[in-house]
C-alpha positions in Angstrom: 106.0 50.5 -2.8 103.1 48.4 -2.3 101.9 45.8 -0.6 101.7 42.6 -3.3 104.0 44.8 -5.5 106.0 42.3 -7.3 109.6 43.0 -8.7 112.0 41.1 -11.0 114.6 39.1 -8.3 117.4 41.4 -7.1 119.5 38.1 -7.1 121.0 37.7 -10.4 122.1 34.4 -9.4 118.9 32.6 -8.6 116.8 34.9 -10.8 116.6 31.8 -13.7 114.4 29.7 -11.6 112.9 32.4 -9.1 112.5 35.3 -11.7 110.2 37.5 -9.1 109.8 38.1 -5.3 106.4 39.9 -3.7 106.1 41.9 -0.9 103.8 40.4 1.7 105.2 43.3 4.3 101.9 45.8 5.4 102.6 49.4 3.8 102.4 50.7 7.6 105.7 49.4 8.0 107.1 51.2 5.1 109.8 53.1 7.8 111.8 50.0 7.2 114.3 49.9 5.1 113.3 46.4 4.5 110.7 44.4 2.8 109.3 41.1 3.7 109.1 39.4 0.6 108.1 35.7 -1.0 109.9 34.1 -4.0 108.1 33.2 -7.1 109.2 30.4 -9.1 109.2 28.7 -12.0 107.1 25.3 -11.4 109.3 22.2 -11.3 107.7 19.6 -13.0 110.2 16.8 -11.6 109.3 17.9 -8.2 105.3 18.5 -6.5 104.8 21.0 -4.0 102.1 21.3 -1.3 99.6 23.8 -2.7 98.7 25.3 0.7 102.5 25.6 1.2 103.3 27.1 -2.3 100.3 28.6 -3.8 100.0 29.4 -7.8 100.5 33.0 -8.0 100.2 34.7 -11.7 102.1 37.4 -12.9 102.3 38.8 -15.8 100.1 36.2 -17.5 102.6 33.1 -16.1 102.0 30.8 -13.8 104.3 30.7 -10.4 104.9 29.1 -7.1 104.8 30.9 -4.2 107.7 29.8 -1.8 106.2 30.9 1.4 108.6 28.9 3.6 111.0 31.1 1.9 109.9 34.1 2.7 112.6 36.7 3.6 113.7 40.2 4.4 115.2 42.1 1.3 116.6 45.8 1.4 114.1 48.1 0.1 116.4 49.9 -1.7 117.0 46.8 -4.5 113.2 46.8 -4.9 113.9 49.3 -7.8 110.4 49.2 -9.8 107.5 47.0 -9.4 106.4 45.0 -12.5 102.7 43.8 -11.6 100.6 43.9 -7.9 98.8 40.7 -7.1 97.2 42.1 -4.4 93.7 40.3 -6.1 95.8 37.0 -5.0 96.6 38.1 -1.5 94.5 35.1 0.2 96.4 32.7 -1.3 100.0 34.2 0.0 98.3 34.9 3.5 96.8 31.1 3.6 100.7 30.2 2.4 102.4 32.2 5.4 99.9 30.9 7.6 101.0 27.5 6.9 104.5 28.0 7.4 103.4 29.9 11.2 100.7 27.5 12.2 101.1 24.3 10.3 97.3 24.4 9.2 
């Protein structure tokens, strides 16, 4: 697995509004038997989010927020098959993780 490998949410229960999750985890750590990984969800009209906080992130042709300030550890092992790598949008989800570390 890759680094900005995305995969459909393991978590059947939230999967309706957060369909994906992306590994931000470096592939030198790929010993672990888990993966650092950000949510991607469906934008909320009702509700705006800070952009630098949760960055647009495409996939698969649709449009998705990044929940950085979600970001958490899955299991590798219910990362079954990746469905896109948006590795091409990886400033965006560093600038996102940088924000929830440093506040800037």
């Amino acid at each position: 697995m890759a680094q900005y490998d995305v995969f459909t949410n393991p978590s059947r229960s939230a999967a309706d509004g957060i369909p994906y999750v992306v590994v931000v985890q470096s592939d030198l750590l790929d010993a672990l038997a888990t993966r650092l990984t950000i949510p991607l969800a469906v934008p909320d009209e009702a509700n705006e989010v800070p952009s630098a906080l949760c960055p647009v992130i495409v996939v698969k042709g649709k449009r998705l927020h990044a929940l950085a300030h979600y970001a958490a550890p899955l299991p590798a092992r219910l990362l079954r098959r990746p469905v896109d790598n948006v590795a091409v949008q990886a400033s965006a989800l560093v600038s996102a993780l940088d924000t929830v570390l440093s506040g800037i």
